[in-house]
ZADOVO-763464 format. One line per 2 residues: number of its first residue (from 1); for each residue x, y, z of C-alpha. Coordinates in steps of 0.001 Angstrom, whole numbers, plus 500000, padded with zeros to 6 digits. Example, Ala and Ser with C-alpha at 12.3 -4.5 7.8 and 13.67 -1.06 7.14 Angstrom:
<rs>
1	512300/495500/507800  513670/498940/507140
</rs>
This chain:
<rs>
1	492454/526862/507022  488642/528000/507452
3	486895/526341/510689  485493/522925/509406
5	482088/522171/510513  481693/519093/512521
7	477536/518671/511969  477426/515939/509651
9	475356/513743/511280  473997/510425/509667
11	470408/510141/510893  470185/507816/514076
13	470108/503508/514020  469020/501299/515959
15	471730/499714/517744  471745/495990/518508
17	471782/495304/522185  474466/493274/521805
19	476694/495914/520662  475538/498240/523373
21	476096/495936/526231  479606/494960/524588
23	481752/496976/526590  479784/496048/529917
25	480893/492200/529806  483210/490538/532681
27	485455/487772/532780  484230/485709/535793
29	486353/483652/538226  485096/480376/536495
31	486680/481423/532856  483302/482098/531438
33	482157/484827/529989  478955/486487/531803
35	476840/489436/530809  475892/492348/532792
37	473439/491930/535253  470078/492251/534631
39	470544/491683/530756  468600/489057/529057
41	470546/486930/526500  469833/484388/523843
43	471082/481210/523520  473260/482515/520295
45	474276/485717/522274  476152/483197/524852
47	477464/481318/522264  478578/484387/520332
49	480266/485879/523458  481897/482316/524322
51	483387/482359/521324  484676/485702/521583
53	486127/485164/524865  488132/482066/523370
55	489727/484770/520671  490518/487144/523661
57	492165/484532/525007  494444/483265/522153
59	494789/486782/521346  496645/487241/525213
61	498579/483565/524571  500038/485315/521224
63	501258/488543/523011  502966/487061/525845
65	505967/486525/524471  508206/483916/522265
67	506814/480727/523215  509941/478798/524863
69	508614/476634/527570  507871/474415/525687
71	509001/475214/522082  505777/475000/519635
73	505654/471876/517139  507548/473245/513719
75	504751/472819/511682  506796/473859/508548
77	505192/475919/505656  501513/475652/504984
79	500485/474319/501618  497425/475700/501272
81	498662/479477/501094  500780/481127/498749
83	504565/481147/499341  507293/483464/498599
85	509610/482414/495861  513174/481100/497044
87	515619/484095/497462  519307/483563/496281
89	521372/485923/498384  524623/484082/497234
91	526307/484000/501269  529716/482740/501722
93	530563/480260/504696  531018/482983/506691
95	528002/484732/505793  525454/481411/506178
97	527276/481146/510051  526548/484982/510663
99	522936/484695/510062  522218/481603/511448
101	523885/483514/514572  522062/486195/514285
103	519142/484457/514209  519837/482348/517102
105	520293/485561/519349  516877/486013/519671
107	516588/482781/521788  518391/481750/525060
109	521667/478947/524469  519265/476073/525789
111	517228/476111/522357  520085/476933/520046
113	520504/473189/519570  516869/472439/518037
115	516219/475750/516137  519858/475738/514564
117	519489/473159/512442  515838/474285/511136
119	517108/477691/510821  520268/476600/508442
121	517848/474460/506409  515752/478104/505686
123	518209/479323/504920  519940/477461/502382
125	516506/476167/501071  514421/479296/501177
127	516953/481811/501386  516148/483596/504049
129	515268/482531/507795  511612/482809/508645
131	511256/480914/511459  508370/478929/510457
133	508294/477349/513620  506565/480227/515453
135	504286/481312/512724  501004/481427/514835
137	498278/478802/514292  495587/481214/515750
139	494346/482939/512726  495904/486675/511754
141	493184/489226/511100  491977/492926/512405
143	489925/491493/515421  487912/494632/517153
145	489937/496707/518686  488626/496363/522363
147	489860/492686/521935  493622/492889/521975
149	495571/493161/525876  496919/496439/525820
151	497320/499409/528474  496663/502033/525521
153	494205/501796/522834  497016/503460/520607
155	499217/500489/520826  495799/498320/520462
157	495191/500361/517130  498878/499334/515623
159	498392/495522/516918  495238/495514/514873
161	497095/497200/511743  499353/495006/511875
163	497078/492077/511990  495316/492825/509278
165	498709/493252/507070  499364/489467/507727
167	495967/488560/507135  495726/485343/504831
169	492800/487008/502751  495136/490265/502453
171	498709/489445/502852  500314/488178/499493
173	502637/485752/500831  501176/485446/504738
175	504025/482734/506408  506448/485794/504923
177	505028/488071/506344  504660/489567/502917
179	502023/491586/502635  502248/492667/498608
181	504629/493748/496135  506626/490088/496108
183	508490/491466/499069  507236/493660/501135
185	508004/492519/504508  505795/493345/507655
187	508760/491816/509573  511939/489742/508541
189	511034/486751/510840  508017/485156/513346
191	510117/486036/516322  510053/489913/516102
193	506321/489904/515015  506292/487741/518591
195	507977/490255/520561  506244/493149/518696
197	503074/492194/519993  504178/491185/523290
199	506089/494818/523576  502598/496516/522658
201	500435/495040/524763  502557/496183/527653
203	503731/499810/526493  502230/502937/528261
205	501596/506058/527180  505150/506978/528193
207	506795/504143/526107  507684/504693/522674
209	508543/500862/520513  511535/501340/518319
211	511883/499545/515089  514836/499168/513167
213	514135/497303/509855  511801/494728/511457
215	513450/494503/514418  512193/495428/518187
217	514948/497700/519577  512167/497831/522711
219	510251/500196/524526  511775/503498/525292
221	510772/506034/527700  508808/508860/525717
223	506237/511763/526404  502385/510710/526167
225	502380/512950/522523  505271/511421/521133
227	504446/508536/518495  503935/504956/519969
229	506148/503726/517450  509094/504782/515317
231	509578/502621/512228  512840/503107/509925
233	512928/500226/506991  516257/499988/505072
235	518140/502601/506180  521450/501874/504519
237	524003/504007/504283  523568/505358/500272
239	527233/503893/498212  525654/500311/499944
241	522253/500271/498545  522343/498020/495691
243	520206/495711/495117  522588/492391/495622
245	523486/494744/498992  519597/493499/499918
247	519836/490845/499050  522749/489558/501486
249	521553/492113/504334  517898/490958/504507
251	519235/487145/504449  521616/488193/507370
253	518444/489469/509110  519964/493219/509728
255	517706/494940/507285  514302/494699/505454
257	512203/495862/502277  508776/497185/503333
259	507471/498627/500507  505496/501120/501412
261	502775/500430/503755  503402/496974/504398
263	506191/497876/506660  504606/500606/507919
265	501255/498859/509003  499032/501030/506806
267	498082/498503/504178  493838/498021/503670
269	494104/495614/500934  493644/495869/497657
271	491133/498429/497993  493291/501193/497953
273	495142/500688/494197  491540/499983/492821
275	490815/503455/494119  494349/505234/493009
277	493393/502952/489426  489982/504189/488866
279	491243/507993/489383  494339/507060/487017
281	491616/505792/484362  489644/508219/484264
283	492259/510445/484155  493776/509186/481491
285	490462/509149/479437  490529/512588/479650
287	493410/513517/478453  494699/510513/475935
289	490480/509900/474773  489015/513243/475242
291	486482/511818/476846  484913/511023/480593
293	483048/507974/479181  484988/504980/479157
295	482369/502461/477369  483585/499986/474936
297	487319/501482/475484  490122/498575/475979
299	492485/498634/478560  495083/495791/479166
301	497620/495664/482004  499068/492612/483842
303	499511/491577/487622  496902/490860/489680
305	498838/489200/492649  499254/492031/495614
307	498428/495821/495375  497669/495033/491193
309	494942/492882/491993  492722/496216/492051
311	493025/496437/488409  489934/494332/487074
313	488070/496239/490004  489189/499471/488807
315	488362/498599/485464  484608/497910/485902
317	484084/500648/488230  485395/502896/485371
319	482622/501633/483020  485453/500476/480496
321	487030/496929/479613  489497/495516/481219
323	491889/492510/480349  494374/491068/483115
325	497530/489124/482437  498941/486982/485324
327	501271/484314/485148  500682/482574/488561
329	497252/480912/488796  497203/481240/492982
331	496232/485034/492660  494284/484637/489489
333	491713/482156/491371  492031/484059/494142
335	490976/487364/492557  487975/485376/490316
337	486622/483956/494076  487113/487422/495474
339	484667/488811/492485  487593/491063/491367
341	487660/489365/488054  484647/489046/486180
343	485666/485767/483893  489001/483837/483557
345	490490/482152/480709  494254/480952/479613
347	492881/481212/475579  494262/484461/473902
349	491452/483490/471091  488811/483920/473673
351	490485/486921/475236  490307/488915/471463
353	486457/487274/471501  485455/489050/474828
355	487152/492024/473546  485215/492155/470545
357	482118/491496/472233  482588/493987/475452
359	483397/496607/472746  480340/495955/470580
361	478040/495956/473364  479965/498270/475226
363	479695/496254/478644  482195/496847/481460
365	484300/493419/481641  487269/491982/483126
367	488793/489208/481796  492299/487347/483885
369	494010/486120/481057  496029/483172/482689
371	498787/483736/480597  501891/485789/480314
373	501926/489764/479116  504155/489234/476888
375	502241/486777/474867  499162/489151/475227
377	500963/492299/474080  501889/489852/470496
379	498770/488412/470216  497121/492211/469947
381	499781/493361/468349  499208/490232/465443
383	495236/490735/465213  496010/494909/464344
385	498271/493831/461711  496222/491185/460689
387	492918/493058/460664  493992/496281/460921
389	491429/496705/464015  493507/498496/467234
391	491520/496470/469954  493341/498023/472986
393	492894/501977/473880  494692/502474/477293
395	497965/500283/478070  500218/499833/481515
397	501353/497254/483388  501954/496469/487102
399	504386/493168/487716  506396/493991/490803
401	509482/494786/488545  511102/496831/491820
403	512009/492729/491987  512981/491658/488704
405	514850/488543/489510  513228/487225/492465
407	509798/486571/491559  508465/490326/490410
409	508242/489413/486604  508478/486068/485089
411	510172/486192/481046  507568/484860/478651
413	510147/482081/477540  509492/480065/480019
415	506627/478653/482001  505652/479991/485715
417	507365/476872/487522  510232/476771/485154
419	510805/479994/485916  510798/479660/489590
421	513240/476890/489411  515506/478586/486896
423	515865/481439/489112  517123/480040/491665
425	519263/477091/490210  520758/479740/487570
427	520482/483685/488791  522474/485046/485510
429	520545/482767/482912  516884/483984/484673
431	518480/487684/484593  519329/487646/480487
433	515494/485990/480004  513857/488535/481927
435	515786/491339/479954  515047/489229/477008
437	511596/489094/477674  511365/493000/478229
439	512604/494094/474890  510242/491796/473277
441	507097/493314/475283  508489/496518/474574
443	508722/496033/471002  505335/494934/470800
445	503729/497905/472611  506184/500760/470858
447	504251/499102/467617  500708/499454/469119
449	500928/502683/470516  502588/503796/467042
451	498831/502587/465746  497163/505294/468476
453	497523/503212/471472  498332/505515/474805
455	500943/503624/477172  501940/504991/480579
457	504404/503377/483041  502430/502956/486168
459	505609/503629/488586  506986/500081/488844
461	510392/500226/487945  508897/499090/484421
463	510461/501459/481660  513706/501874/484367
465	513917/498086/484075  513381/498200/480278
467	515979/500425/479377  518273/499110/481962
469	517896/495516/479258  518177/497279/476308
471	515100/497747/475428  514049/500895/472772
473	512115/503570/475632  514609/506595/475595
475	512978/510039/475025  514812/511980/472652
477	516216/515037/474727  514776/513521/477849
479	516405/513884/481243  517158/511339/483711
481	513854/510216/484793  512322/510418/481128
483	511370/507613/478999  509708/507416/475355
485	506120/506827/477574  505152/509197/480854
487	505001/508035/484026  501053/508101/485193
489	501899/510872/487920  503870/513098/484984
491	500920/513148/482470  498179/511678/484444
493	498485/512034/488413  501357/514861/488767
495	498769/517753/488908  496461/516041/491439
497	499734/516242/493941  500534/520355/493267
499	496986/520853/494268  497341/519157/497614
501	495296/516237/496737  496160/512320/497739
503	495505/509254/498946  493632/509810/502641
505	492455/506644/504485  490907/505472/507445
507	490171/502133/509251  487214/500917/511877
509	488508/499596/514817  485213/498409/515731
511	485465/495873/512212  481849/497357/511997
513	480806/497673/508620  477776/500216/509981
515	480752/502237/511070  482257/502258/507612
517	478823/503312/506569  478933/506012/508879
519	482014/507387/507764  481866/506970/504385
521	478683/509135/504563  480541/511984/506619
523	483721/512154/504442  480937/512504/501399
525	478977/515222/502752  481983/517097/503492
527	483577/516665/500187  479883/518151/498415
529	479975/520683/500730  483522/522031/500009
531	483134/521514/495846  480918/523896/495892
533	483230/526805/496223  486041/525703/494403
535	487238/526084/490839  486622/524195/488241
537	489635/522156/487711  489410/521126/491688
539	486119/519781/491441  486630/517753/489052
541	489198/515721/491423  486180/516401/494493
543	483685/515051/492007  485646/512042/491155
545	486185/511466/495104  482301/511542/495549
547	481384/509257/493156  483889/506588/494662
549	482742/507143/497916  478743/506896/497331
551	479380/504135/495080  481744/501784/497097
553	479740/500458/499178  478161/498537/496314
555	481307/497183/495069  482300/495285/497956
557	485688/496382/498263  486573/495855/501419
559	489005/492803/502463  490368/492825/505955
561	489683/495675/508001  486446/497753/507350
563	488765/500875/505536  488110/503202/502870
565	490351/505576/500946  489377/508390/499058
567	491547/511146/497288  490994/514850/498951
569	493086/517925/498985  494357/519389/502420
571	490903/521349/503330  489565/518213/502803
573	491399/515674/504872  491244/518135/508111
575	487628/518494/507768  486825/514852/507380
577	489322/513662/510235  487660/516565/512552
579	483987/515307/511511  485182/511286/512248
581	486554/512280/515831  483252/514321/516557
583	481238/511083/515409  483186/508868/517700
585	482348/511575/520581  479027/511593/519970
587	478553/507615/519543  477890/508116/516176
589	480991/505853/515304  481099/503222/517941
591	484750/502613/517918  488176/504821/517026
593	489300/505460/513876  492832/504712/512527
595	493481/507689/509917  497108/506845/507540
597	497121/507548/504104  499277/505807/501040
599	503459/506939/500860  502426/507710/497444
601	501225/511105/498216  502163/514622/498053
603	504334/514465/500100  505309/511512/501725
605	507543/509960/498573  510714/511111/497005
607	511016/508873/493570  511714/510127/490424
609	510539/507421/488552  507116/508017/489704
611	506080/510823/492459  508924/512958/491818
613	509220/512336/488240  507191/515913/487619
615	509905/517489/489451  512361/519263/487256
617	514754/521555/489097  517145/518985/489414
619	515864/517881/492857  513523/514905/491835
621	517031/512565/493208  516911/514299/496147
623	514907/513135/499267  514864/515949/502204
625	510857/516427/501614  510469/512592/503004
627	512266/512710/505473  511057/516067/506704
629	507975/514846/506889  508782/512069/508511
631	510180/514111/511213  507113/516415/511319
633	504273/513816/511343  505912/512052/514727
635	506403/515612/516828  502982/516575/515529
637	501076/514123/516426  501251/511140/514367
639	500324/507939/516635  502998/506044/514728
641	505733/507004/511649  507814/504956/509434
643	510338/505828/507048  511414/503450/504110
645	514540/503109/501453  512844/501225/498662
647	508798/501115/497762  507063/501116/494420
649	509558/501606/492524  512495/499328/494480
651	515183/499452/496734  517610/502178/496584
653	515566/504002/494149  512897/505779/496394
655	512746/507215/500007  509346/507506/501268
657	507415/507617/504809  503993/507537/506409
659	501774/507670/509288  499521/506184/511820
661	496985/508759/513803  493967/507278/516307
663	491087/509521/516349  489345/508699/519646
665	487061/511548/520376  488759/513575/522928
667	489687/516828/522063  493733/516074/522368
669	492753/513493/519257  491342/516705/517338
671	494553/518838/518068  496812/516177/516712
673	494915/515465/514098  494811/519120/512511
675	498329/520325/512995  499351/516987/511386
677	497435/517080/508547  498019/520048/507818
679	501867/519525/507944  501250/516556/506048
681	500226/518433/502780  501519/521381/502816
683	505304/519964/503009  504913/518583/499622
685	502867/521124/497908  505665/524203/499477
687	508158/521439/497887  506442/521041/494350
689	506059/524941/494250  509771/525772/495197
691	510336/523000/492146  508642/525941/489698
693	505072/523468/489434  502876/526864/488815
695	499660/525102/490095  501627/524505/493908
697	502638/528022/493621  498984/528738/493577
699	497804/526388/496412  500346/526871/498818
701	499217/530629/498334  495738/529894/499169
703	496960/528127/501779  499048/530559/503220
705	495666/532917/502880  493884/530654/505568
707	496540/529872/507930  498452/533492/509218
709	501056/530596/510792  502022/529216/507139
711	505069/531288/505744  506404/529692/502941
713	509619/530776/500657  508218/531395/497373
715	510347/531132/493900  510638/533932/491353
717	510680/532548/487936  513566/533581/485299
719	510950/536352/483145  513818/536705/480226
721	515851/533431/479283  518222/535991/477530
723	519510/536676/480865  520835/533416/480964
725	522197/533231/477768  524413/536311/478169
727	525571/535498/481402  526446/531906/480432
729	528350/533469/477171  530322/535978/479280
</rs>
């Protein structure tokens, strides 16, 4: 790795006084909150600081602990967010009494009497105990991170992640702690979250929090570079990793589903998929349309609850048009009030209107068709047939089908609250209409893309759960993870990963968007100045990565914490986490910097139904490069590490892990930062090239160019297949 230069300064700006004399301020004997003296202050600057003082406050009230003395009021659920649907885990007597126990254990005998009874009506209503009860009222969100009451501004930095994973305006389901996906769980229940917080805001930099599956195992003594936090999420042993399995064991409250950075604390919103989308589009225009230019090309999907939300973003930003289906009108409205969705309607007549006209005119649009896929797949399908005009160009889909039959796709026989009742009133009915339901929306898109449509699966379990119903997606000849259409990391994303590049993101603790200004202009200096001395083919991927970062400040992406994500190959993400510490040194950054990244990267994911799917040495089942790195990030560095059974694609089908890493200007920050990153990529890319991918082979040699540490065992390839055929024959 060549020395990255750390000059990229942003020209100097002027600073308001209040955020230079923020640090200075004192909590005074009479509970007020006073400036420094000798500093003038407005009216509003009081007020403002008051105000803050109050949050401070609440904030140290929600880390001290369960509340037990006395109890909170049980407020029940809120009706003005969105709720998970009811889970039916199917418990026996016995099973009901051992979660209700276990769930009791978390409080002393003297409360066992009031919460038991709420706790067995969760239960056997919802499915699952929450513990509504001590859902905070103060409001969940990434407050600065000088505002939480911790001994370590590492365990400050994963408070704040987690805070903004739970945040009403991010989290899909907030009172579940469900952050996105339909059930991907921050934590199983309100008490851990409780004692999570409480645990970090008295840890030292010789405490390490354990987390098994939600759960706070506590604080264990640790060396001041080990991670703050080890997270494991699922970890069941293999033969026991069904899905009904999860079903009983996350109502028992012994294990959890955290997708992939929900669990993990990593998640910035939406903003990250619209990012991972936009790539994937144009992408795909390149190879399926020949073309970079996406005006007046058609592109219809569905989902746009969670992490699929980014699609009508994407969409836009991509110049082309996009059209939306989504059942449930909670994340549809949502979406529209975000400005994620241009215009709404539940008319398929006005949906083939817009089309039409967005095509004509070639005008970026997205439309939210309040409607189900299904019917939007036949109603396209109908108008070619009719008119003999193919109105859609680019096809996927993104319903949470890792969750079939709890709420992750809803069969296009029945209505959205139909649905939700059938489901769980009759589990084996709701199973044969969802299967239904997915050979019919198969049948309709095998016709389309036989008119010149191009399909991919986007890595949601969608063609696994198609076939799985009977639906017509085998590849003749195929292999195991083959189907009729490609996964988007096979034919669309799978090269991006041999050349080291994925999804690299950072949040600002300060919440100040100048900060995210900042940063965003250092990560796109650095990116210009390494494209120019690259091939072609890599910077086309840096060129990509430029234009999202210029350009997103303009299309207001951010919701929740002030983060960014860009795509950038290993050169690039030491560079631009060296440049961010050396800002924060110099003041140019006014608070530390959280760098994670996505589990769907080049390393960090075994699945081969979607990042492993391009692996074909017979290894894409196996799952040693996840855990590896798993086990490298936390002795290299990593603030925090998690490692998860289940995300993307659904439980028991995909390991995958990530990281946490606070850049706070020292030097020590700097260390950590480049022998983990490094790690970080070069894992997967030594893994991909061992696999035969010819363009690894080539970067991990580069690689091993710049770093004299880096030996890696390289393959030799079989030169004359006749070799194999005579010793096979002998």
């Amino acid at each position: 790795m060549r020395r990255c230069k750390n000059n990229h300064q942003k020209r100097s700006r002027p600073h308001k006084t209040l955020h230079l004399q923020k640090r200075q301020w004192t909590v005074r004997s009479e509970r007020r909150l006073q400036p420094p003296a000798g500093t003038l202050c407005s009216g509003f600057c009081s007020s403002l600081w008051q105000k803050v003082f109050a949050r401070m406050c609440s904030l140290k009230e929600m880390c001290s602990g369960l509340p037990l003395d006395p109890l909170p009021l049980n407020r029940g659920r809120d009706p003005n967010v969105p709720h998970a649907p009811m889970r039916t885990p199917n418990l026996t007597a016995e099973e009901e009494r051992l979660a209700l126990r276990n769930a009791l254990r978390y409080f002393p005998p003297s409360h066992h009497a009031t919460l038991a009874p709420e706790f067995a009506q969760e239960l056997r209503q919802y499915g699952h105990i929450y513990m509504y009860r001590f859902c905070p009222a103060f409001h969940l969100r990434a407050y600065p991170i000088g505002q939480y009451p911790c001994r370590t501004r590492q365990a400050a930095s994963i408070m704040l992640m987690i805070m903004n994973n739970l945040d009403p305006a991010v989290a899909q389901f907030p009172q579940e702690l469900v952050t996105y996906g339909g059930n991907g769980q921050v934590f199983s229940n309100w008490a851990q979250f409780c004692l999570v917080m409480h645990y970090l805001s008295e840890m030292t930099e010789e405490q390490t929090l354990v987390m098994y599956s939600g759960h706070p195992m506590g604080l264990f003594p640790s060396l001041p570079s080990s991670p703050r936090a080890i997270i494991t999420n699922g970890m069941v042993i293999p033969n026991y990793s069904s899905r009904n399995q999860y079903e009983k064991m996350f109502a028992l409250g012994v294990s959890m589903y955290g997708q992939m950075t929900a669990g993990s604390y990593s998640y910035i919103g939406p903003q990250g998929i619209v990012h991972g989308t936009l790539l994937t589009l144009l992408n795909a225009g390149r190879r399926y349309l020949g073309s970079d230019d996406l005006r007046g090309r058609v592109f219809v999907t569905s989902g746009l609850g969670g992490m699929s939300g980014a699609q009508a973003k994407a969409a836009v930003i991509a110049g082309c048009i996009g059209v939306i289906a989504e059942v449930d009108e909670a994340p549809l409205r949502k979406r529209y009030e975000q400005g994620w969705v241009m215009e709404v309607t539940s008319s398929l007549e006005h949906c083939i209107k817009r089309i039409r006209e967005a095509k004509s005119s070639k005008t970026p649009l997205s439309v939210g068709y309040h409607g189900n896929i299904v019917d939007l797949w036949e109603r396209l399908l109908l108008e070619y047939e009719r008119t003999g005009d193919l109105l859609v160009d680019l096809g996927s889909d993104q319903t949470s089908l890792h969750n079939p039959y709890n709420g992750g796709y809803y069969p296009v026989q029945l209505s959205f609250c139909q649905a939700n009742q059938l489901m769980s009133t009759d589990s084996s009915r709701f199973l044969t209409m969802v299967q239904e339901s997915l050979c019919r929306q198969i049948k309709a898109i095998n016709k389309l893309s036989d008119a010149g449509m191009f399909f991919w699966d986007y890595g949601n379990a969608f063609l696994l759960e198609a076939k799985r119903a009977g639906a017509d997606v085998e590849k003749a000849g195929g292999g195991a993870s083959e189907f009729r259409y490609p996964s988007y990391v096979q034919h669309i994303m799978g090269d991006i990963f041999s050349l080291g590049f994925g999804p690299f993101r950072w949040v600002c603790t300060s919440g100040n968007p100048e900060d995210l200004a900042t940063t965003d202009d250092i990560a796109a200096t650095i990116l210009e100045e390494i494209s120019a001395n690259v091939t072609d083919h890599i910077r086309q991927q840096y060129n990509d990565n430029i234009r999202w970062i210029r350009e997103a400040g303009k299309h207001k992406m951010v919701v929740g914490s002030q983060a960014r994500i860009l795509y950038s190959d290993q050169k690039g993400r030491v560079c631009i986490a060296l440049a961010f510490n050396q800002a924060i040194a110099d003041g140019r950054v006014s608070a530390p910097v959280v760098i994670s990244r996505d589990h769907h990267d080049v390393s960090g994911t075994d699945s081969p139904f979607r990042e492993t799917s391009n692996v074909y040495d017979g290894s894409a089942f196996c799952a040693d490069m996840a855990v590896q790195n798993f086990v490298g990030d936390a002795f290299r560095g990593a603030t925090w590490v998690s490692l998860h059974n289940g995300g993307g694609v659904g439980w028991g089908e995909v390991m995958n892990g990530g990281f946490g890493l606070l850049l706070d200007g020292s030097e020590e920050a700097s260390k950590r930062a480049r022998l983990m990153l490094n790690w970080d990529v070069s894992n997967g890319v030594a893994r991909r090239c061992w696999s035969g991918n010819s363009k690894a082979y080539e970067t991990i040699q580069h690689t091993m160019e710049e770093n004299g540490q880096l030996r890696v065992t390289m393959p030799f390839s079989v030169q004359d297949e006749c070799v194999l055929d005579r010793a096979l024959q002998g």
